[in-house]
C-alpha positions as CSV (number, residue, x, y, z in Angstrom):
1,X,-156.3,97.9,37.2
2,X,-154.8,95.3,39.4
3,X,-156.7,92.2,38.0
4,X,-155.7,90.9,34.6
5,X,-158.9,89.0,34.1
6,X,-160.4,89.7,30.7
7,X,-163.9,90.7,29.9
8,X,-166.4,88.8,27.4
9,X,-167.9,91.7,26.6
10,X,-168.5,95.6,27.1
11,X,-171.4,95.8,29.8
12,X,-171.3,99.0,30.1
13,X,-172.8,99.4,26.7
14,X,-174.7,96.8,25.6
15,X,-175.4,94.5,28.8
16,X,-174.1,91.9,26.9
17,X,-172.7,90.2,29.9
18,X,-173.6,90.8,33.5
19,X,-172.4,93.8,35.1
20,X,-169.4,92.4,37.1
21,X,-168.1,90.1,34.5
22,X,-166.4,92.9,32.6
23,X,-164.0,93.5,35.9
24,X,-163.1,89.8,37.4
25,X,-164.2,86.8,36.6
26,X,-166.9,86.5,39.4
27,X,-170.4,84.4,39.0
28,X,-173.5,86.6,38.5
29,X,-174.9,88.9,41.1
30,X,-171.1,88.6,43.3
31,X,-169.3,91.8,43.7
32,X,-165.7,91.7,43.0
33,X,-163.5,92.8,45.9
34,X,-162.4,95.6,43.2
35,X,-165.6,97.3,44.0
36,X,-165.9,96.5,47.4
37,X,-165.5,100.5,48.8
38,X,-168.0,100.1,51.4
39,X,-167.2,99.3,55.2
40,X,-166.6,101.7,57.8
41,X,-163.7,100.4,60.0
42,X,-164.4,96.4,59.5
43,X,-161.8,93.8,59.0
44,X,-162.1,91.5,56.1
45,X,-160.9,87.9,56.7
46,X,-163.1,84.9,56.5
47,X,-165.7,84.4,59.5
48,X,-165.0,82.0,62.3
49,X,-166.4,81.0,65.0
50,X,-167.2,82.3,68.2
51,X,-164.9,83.0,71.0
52,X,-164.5,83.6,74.7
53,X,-162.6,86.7,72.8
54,X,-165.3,87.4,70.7
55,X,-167.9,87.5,73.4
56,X,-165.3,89.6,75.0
57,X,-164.8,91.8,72.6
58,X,-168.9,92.5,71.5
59,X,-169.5,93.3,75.6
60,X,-166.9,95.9,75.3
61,X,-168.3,97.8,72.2
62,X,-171.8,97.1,74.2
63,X,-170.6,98.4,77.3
64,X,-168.7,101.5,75.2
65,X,-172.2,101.6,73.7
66,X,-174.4,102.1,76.9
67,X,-171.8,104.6,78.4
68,X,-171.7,106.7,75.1
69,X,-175.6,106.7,75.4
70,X,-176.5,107.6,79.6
71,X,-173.4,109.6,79.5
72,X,-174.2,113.8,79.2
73,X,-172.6,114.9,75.6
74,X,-169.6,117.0,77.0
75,X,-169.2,114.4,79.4
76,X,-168.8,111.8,77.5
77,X,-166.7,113.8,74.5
78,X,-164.6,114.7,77.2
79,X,-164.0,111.4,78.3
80,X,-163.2,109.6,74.5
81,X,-160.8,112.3,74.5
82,X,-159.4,111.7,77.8
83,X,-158.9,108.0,76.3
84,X,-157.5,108.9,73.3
85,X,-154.0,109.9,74.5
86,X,-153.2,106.8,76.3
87,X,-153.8,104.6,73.5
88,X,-151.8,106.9,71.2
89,X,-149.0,105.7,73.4
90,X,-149.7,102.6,73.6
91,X,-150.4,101.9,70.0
92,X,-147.2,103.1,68.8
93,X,-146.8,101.5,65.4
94,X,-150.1,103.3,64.3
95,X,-149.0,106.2,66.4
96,X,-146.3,106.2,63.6
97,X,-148.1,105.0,60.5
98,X,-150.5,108.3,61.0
99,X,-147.5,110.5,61.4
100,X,-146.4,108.9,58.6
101,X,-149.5,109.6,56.2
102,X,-149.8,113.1,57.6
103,X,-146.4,114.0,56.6
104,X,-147.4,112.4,53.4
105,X,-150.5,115.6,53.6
106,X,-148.3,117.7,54.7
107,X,-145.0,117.7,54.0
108,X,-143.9,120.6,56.8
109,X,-145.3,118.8,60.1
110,X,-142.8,118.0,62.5
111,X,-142.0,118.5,65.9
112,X,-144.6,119.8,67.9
113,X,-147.0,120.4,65.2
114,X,-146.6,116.7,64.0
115,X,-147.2,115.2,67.3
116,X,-150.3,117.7,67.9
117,X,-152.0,116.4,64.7
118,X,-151.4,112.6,65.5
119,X,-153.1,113.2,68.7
120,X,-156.3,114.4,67.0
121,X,-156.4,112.2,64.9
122,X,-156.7,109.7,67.6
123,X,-159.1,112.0,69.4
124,X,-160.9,111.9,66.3
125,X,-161.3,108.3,65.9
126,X,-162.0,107.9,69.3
127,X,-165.1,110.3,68.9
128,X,-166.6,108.7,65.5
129,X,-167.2,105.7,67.9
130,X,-168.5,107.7,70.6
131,X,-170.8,109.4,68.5
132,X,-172.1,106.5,66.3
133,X,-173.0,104.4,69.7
134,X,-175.1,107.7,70.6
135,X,-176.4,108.5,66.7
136,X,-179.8,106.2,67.2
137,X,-180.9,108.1,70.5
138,X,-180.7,111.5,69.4
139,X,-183.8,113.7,68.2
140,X,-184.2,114.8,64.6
141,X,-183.5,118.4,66.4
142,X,-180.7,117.7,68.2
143,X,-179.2,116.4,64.8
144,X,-180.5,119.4,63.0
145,X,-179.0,122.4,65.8
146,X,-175.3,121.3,65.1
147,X,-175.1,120.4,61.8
148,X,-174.2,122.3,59.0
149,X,-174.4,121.5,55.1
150,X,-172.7,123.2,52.1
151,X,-173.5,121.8,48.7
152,X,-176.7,119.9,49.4
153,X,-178.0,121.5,45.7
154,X,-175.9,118.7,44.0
155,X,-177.9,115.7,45.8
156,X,-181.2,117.1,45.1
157,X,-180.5,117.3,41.9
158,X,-179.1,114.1,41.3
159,X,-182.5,113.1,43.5
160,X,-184.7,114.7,41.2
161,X,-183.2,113.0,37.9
162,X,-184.3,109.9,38.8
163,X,-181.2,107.8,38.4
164,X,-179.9,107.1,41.6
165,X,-177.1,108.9,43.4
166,X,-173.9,107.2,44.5
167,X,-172.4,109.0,47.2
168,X,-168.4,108.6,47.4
169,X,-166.5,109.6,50.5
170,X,-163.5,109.1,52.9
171,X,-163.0,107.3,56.4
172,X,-163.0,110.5,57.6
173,X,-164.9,112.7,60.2
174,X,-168.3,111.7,61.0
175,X,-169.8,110.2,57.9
176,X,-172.3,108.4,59.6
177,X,-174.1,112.0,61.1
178,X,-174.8,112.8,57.6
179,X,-176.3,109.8,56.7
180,X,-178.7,110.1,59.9
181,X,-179.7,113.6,58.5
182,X,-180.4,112.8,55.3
183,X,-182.7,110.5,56.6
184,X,-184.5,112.8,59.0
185,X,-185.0,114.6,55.6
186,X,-186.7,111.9,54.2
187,X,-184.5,110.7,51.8
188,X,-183.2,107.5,52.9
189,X,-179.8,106.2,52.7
190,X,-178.1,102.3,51.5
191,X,-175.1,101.9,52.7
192,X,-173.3,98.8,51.6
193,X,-170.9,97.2,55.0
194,X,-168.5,94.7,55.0
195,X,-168.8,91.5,57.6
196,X,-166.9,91.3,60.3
197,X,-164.5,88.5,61.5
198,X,-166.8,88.3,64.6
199,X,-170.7,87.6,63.8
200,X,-172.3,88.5,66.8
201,X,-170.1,92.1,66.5
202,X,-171.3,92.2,63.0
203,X,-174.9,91.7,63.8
204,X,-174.7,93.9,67.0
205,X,-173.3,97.0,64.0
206,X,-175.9,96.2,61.7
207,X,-178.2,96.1,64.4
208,X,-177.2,99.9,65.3
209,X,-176.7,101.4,61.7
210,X,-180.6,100.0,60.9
211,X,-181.9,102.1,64.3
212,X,-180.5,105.1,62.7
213,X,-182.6,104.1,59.3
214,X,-179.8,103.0,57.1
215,X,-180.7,100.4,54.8
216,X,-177.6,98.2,55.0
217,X,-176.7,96.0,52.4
218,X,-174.0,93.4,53.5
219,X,-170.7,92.8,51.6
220,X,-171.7,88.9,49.9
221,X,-171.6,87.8,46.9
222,X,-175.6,89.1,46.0
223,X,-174.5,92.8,47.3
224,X,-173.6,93.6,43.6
225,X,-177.3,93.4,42.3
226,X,-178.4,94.9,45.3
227,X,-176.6,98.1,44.9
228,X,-177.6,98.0,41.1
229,X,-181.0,97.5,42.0
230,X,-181.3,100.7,44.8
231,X,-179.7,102.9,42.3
232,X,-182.4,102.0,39.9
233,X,-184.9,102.3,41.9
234,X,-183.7,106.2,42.6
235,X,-182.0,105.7,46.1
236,X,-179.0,107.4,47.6
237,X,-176.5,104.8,48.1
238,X,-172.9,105.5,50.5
239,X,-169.5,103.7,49.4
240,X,-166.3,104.3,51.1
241,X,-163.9,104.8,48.5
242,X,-160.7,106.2,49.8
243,X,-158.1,102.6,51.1
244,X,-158.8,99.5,49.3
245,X,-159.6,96.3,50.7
246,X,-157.0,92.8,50.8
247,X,-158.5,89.9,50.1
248,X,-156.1,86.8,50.4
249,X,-152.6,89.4,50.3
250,X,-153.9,91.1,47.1
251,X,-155.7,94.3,46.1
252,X,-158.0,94.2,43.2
253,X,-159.0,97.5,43.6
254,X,-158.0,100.5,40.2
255,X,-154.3,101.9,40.2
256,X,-154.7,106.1,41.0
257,X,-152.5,108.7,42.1
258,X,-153.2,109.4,45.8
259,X,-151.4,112.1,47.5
260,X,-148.3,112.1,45.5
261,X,-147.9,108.3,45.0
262,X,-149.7,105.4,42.8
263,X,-151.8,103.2,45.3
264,X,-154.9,101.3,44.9
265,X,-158.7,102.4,45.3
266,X,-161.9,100.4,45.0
267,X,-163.5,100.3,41.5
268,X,-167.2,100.7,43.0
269,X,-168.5,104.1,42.9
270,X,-167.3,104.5,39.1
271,X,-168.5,101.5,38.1
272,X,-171.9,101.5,39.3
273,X,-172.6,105.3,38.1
274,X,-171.5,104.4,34.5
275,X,-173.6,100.9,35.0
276,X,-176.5,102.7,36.3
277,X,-176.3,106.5,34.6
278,X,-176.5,107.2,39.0
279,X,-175.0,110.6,39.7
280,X,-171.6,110.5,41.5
281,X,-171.1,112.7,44.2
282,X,-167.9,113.5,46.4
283,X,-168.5,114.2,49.8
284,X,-167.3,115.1,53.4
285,X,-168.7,114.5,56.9
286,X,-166.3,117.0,59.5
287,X,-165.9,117.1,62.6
288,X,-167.0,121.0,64.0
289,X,-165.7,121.9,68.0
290,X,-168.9,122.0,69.2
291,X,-170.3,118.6,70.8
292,X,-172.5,116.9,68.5
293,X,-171.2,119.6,66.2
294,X,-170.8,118.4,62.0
295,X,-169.9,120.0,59.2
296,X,-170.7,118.4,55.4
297,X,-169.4,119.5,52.3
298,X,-170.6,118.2,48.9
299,X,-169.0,118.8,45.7
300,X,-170.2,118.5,42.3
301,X,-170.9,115.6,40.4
302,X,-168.0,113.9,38.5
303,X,-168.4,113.9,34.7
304,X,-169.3,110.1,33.8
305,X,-169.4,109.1,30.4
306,X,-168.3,106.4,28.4
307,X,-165.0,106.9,26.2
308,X,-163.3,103.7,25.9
309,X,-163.5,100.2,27.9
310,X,-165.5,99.8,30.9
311,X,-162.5,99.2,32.5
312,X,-160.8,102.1,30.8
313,X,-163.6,104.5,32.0
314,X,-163.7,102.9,35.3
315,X,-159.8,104.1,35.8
316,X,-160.4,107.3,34.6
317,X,-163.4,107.9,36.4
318,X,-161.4,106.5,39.4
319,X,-159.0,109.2,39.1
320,X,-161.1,111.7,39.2
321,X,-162.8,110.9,41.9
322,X,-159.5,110.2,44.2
323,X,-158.4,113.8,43.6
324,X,-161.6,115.3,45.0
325,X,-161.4,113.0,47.7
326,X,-157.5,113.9,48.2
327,X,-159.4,118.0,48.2
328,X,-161.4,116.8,51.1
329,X,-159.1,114.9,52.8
330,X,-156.8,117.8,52.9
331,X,-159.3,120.2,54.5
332,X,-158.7,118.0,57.9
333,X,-155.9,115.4,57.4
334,X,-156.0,115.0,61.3
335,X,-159.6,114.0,60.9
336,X,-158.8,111.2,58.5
337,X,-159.2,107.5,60.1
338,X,-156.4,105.7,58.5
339,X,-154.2,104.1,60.6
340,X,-153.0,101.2,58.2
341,X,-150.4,101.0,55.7
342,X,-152.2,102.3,52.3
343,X,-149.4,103.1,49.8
344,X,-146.6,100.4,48.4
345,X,-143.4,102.2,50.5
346,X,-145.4,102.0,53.7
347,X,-143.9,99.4,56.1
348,X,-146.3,96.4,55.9
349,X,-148.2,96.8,53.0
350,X,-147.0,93.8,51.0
351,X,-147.4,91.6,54.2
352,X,-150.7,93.3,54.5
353,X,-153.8,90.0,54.4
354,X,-156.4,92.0,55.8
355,X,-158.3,95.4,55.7
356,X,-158.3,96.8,59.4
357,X,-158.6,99.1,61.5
358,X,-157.0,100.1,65.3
């Protein structure tokens, strides 16, 4: 692991200490940034205040927001995708950095092929927005006729053993969809989100995702407990495990082989299933080519036990859940919303100080 703290004592066995103290040296209940694997598309860097740009920026998303909702479906699929090419152009450096991480995928792309899988994964971006403004206003049936799931025996079972399920997955596809559907099944979903540099935009998000019926747990210094406590109490609980986030120029999250080259992921998801005894559970969101259309895919439980250190089982654990992500991730590369550096010979990653997004 990044951090070079040491730990008082083995938590993970004998509770001895509380259950972040064994992985930085953080006060009780705060969640070290190595197990922050939580936000969809935020930006971590410390809150400020508001802004003529900020107010800018939150009537945009609203504006995006209300379009995305009055707008027909095609309509307004067609339209993200419409949008999507021009700010491929215009956003060159990520333009490169995702031909850069798809190559990475796939060795082979070039030419034609390359620049055809960059654009969708613009396009793709473009309609995870489109469809998370819309998610809150759709009918339980109109979530149901397009979405498909394969694996769902694995969640119910972890549901039924009464330990709490953590569910890992990628920024990839539409997560969110599947969230929404579990909870039109009546199982709930926590999903843990990091703030925002802008409050009002933060608030405005949180506002959203709690429409759909997400219980959202923000990213502060009592989210640890929080996440400890819905596990024990038998919940499903979503962390975003696949880029780690930069707090102050460093990483804290575990060292892994990702896609052919050490990087670093956060610690979370393994260390709350071997705090907790919660199931952990790879899993998918894709998008299908129908409008509205998803497709989820979840894979069996990763083996947690303890062998060693907590922090030795964390890395281990770690590992094994990166190369089932690295599975999924493979299945649709262009569907993959990383548009950042996330691997030490990317340009920018040492000068990295934030997690971002486009």
């Amino acid at each position: 692991m990044a951090s070079s703290s040491s730990c008082s004592g083995d938590c993970g066995k004998n509770g001895g200490t509380t259950f972040t103290s064994c992985l930085s040296p953080c006060p009780p209940g705060r969640l070290p940034s190595s197990l922050s694997a939580t936000s969809a598309h935020s930006v971590s860097v410390n809150s400020k205040p508001a802004s003529n740009q900020d107010a800018f920026t939150v009537a945009g998303y609203r504006a995006a927001s209300l379009f995305a909702k009055l707008t027909p479906g095609p309509i307004a699929h067609a339209s993200a995708f419409a949008l999507s090419g021009p700010l491929a152009i215009a956003m060159r450096p990520k333009r490169l950095m995702v031909e850069r991480h798809l190559r990475r995928i796939n060795p082979g792309l070039s030419g034609f092929a390359l620049r055809q899988a960059t654009q969708e994964a613009f396009q793709s971006y473009a309609r995870y927005y489109l469809e998370t403004f819309r998610l809150s206003t759709l009918s339980r049936r109109q979530i149901d006729d397009g979405f498909q799931i394969e694996g769902f025996e694995h969640i119910e079972r972890a549901v039924a053993a009464g330990k709490g399920t953590v569910l890992a997955l990628p920024h990839l596809g539409g997560w969110e969809w599947s969230g929404r559907w579990l909870v039109d099944q009546g199982y709930g979903l926590t999903a843990v989100v990091e703030k925002l540099a802008n409050d009002d935009l933060f608030e405005w998000f949180l506002e959203m995702r709690t429409r759909v019926g997400f219980d959202i747990i923000p990213l502060d210094d009592g989210a640890g407990l929080k996440v400890n406590e819905a596990l024990r109490g038998n919940k499903i609980v979503s962390l975003l495990c696949d880029r780690d986030i930069v707090r102050d120029g460093e990483r804290a999250g575990v060292q892994v082989q990702f896609f052919g080259e050490q990087t670093t992921v956060p610690a979370g998801p393994a260390f709350f299933a071997l705090r907790t005894g919660a199931a952990l559970i790879p899993l998918a969101t894709y998008f299908t080519k129908r409008v509205d259309g998803h497709s989820t895919v979840v894979r069996p439980p990763i083996p947690v036990s303890r062998q060693g250190s907590l922090r030795e089982d964390v890395a281990r654990i770690t590992q094994l859940l990166t190369t089932e992500i690295e599975l999924l991730i493979r299945r649709a590369p262009e569907q993959w919303h990383l548009f950042q550096p996330n691997w030490p010979s990317d340009p920018g990653y040492q000068g990295m100080n934030t997690s971002f997004n486009v």
